[in-house]
C-alpha positions as CSV (number, residue, x, y, z in Angstrom):
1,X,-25.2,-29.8,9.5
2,X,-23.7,-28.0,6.6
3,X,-25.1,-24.6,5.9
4,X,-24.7,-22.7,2.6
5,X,-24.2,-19.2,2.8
6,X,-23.1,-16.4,0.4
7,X,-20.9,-14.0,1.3
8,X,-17.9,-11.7,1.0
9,X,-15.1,-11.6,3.7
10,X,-14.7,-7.8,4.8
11,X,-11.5,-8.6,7.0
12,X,-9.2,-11.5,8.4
13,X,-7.7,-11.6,11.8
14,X,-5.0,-14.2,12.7
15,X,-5.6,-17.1,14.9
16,X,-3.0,-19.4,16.6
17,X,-0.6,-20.3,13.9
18,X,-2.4,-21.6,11.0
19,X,-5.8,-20.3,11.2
20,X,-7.9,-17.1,10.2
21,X,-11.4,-15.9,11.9
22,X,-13.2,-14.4,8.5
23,X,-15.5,-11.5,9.2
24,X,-17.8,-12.6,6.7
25,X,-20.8,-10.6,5.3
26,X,-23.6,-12.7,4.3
27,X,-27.0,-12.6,2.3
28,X,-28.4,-14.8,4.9
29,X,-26.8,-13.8,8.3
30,X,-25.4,-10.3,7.9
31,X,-22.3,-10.2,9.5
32,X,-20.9,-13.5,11.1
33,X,-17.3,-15.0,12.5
34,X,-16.2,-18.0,10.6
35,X,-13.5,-19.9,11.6
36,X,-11.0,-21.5,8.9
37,X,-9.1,-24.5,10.3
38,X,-5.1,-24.4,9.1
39,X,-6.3,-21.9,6.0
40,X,-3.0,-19.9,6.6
41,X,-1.2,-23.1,5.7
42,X,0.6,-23.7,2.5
43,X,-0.6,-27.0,2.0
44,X,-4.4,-26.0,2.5
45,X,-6.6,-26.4,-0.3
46,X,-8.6,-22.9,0.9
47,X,-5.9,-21.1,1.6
48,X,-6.3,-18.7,-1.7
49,X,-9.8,-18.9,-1.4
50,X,-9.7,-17.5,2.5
51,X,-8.5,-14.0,1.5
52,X,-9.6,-10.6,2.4
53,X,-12.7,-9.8,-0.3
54,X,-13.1,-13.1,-1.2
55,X,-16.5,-13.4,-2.7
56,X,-18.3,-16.8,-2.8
57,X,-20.5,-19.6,-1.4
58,X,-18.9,-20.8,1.8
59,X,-20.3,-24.3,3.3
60,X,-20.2,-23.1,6.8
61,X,-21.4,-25.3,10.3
62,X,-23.0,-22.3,11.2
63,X,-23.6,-21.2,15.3
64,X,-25.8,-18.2,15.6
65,X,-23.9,-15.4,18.1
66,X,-20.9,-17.9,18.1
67,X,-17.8,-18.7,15.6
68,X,-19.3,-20.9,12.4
69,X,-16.5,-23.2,11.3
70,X,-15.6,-23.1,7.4
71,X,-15.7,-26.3,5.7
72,X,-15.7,-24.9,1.8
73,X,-15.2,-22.4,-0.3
74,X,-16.9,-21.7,-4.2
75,X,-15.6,-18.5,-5.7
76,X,-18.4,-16.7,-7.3
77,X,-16.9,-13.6,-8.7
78,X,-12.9,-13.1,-9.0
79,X,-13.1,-9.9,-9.1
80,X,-9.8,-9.5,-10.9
81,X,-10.1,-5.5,-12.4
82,X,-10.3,-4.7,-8.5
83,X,-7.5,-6.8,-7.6
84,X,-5.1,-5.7,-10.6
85,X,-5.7,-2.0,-9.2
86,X,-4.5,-0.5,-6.1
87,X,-6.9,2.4,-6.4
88,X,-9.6,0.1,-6.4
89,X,-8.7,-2.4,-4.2
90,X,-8.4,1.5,-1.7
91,X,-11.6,2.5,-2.5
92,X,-13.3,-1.4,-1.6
93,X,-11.1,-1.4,1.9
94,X,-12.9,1.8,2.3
95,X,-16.6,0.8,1.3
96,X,-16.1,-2.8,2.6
97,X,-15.4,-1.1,5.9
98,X,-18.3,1.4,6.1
99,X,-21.0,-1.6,4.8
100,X,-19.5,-3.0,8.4
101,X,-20.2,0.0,10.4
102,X,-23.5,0.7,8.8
103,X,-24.5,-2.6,9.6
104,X,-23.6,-2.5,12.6
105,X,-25.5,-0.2,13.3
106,X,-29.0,-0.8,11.7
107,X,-28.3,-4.7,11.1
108,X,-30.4,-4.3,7.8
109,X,-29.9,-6.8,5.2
110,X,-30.7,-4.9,2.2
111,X,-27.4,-3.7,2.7
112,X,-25.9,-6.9,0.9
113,X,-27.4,-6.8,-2.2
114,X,-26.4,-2.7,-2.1
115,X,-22.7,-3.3,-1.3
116,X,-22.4,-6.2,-3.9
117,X,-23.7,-4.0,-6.8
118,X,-21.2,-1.3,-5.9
119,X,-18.3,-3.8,-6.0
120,X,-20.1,-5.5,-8.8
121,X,-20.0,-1.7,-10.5
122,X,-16.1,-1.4,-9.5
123,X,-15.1,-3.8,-11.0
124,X,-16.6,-3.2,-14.6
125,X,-14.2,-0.6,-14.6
126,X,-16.9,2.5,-13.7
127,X,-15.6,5.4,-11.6
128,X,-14.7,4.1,-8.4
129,X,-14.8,7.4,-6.7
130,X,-18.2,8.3,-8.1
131,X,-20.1,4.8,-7.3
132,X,-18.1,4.9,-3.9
133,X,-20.1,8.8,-3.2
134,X,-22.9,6.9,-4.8
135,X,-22.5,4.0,-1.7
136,X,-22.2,6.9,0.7
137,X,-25.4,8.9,0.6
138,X,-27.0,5.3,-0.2
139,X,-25.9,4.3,3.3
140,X,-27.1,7.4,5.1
141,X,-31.0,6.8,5.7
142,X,-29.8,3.0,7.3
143,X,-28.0,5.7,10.2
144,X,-30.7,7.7,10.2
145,X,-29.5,10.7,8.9
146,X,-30.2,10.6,5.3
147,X,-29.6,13.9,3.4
148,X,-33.1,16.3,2.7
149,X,-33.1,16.2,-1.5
150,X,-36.7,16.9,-2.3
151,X,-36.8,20.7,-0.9
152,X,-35.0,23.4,1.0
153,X,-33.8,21.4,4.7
154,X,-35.0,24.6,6.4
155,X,-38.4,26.1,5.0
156,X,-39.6,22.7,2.4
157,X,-39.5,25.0,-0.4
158,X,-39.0,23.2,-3.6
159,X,-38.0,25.6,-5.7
160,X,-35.1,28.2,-5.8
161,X,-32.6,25.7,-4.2
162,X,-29.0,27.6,-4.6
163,X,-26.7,25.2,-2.9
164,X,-26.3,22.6,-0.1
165,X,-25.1,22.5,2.8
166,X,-23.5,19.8,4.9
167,X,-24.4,21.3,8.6
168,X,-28.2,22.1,7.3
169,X,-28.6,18.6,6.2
170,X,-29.2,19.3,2.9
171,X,-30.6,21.6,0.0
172,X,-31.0,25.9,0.8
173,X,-33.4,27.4,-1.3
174,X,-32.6,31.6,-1.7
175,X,-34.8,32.5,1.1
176,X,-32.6,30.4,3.8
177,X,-29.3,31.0,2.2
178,X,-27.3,32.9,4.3
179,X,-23.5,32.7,3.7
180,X,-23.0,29.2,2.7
181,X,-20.6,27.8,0.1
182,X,-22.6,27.8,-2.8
183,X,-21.8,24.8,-5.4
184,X,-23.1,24.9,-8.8
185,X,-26.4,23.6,-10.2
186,X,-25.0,20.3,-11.4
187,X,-23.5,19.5,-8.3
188,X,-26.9,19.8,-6.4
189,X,-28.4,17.7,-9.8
190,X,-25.7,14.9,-9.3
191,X,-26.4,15.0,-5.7
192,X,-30.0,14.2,-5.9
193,X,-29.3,11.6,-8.6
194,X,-26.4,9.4,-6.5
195,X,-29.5,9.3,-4.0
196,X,-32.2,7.4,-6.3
197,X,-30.5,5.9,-9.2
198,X,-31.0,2.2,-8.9
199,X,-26.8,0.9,-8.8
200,X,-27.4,-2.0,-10.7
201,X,-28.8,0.2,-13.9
202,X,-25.6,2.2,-14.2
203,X,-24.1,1.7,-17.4
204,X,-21.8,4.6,-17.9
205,X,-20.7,7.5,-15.6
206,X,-18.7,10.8,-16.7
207,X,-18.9,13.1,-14.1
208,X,-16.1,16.2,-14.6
209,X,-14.1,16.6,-11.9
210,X,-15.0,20.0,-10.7
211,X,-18.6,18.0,-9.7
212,X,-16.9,15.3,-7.9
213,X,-15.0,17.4,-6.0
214,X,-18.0,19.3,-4.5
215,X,-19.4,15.7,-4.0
216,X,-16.9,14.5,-2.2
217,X,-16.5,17.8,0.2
218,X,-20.0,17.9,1.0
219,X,-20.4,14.5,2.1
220,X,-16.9,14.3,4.1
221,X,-18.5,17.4,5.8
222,X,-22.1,15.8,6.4
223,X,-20.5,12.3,7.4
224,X,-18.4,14.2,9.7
225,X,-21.2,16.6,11.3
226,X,-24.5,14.0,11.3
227,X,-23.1,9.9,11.7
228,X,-19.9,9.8,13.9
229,X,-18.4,7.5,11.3
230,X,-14.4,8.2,10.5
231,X,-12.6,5.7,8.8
232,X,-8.7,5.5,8.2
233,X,-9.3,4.3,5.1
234,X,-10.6,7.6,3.8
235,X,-7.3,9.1,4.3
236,X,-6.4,6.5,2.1
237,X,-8.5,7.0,-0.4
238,X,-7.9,10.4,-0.5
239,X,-3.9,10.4,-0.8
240,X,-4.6,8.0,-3.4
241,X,-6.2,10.8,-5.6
242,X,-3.2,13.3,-5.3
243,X,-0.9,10.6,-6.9
């Protein structure tokens, strides 16, 4: 029996000659091995439509803990911004592979919907190194470790927060300051707003650079210090941005 899923290949590994295994990230499954039959060859109808961030129905004969065999493919979204763009196309690599580990490790299925609207986001052209932070603290409580934003990580205070700090776990009010890097005000606004703005609502995002940078520190530092995740990819992304 035929199954319809829909879902977004996160990576391709050859097999045999003519043949990909899709890791394939459903709506319906989470993350499942799918099997295309003589995709790789030139003469195969899904050969375009079997390629890395491919996003789409796929008319699977799905086997639960084994290899699901591809029978079709229905493109649902191009995405061709992301695709003309080699920054872009960095940044997905990078946030197609941490959905992956995430998943992985808390096998929750909201993640789905929260990964598409960040690609969704992407490709309307929106900061891809802002809605990529965005993805990152978003994917923090599904580890375990999300970040404390609501009061001082050490004492609960609520008010007088100076900075944050990426080994506290989160906001320092003046009282538990001691010698931390302090980043400004708007960084520890922006911070707090990547954490509960709903993706989908996004319509516009200028951030000034000075703020992303702070962003991106911290959370390098707290990804680092509090999940065990380190991805190559990162290094991509991050040569990327001294072009």
């Amino acid at each position: 029996m035929i199954t319809k899923v829909t879902g977004f290949i996160v990576s391709t590994v050859s097999y045999k000659d003519t043949s990909l295994i899709l890791n394939l990230f459903t709506k319906e499954y989470g993350l499942i091995g799918v099997l295309g039959k003589g995709v790789k060859s030139l003469k195969s109808p899904l050969r375009a439509l079997t390629q890395k961030f491919t996003y789409g129905f796929f008319y699977i004969y799905y086997k639960e803990n084994k290899l699901s065999i591809l029978k079709d493919v229905d493109i649902l979204n191009p995405f061709i911004t992301i695709h003309s763009d080699i920054f872009l196309i960095g940044y997905l690599n990078y946030v197609s592979e941490l959905v992956v580990q995430v998943y992985k490790e808390s096998e929750n299925k909201e993640l789905f919907d929260l990964f598409l609207s960040i690609v969704f986001k992407m490709n309307e052209g929106l900061d891809a190194e802002v809605l990529t932070n965005i993805f990152e603290i978003k994917c923090l409580p599904f580890l375990g470790v999300g970040i404390v934003l609501d009061g001082c990580s050490e004492c609960g205070n609520t008010k007088d927060i100076v900075t944050i700090d990426g080994d506290a776990g989160g906001f320092l009010c003046k009282n538990c300051y001691s010698n931390e890097k302090i980043v400004s005000l708007k960084t520890i606004q922006l911070l707090r707003m990547y954490a509960y703005i709903d993706i989908k609502s996004i319509k516009n995002l200028d951030i000034k650079n000075p703020y992303k940078k702070e962003i991106d520190m911290f959370l390098s530092i707290y990804y680092g210090r509090y999940t065990g995740v380190y991805l190559k990819s990162k290094d991509f992304i991050n040569k990327l941005k001294e072009l």
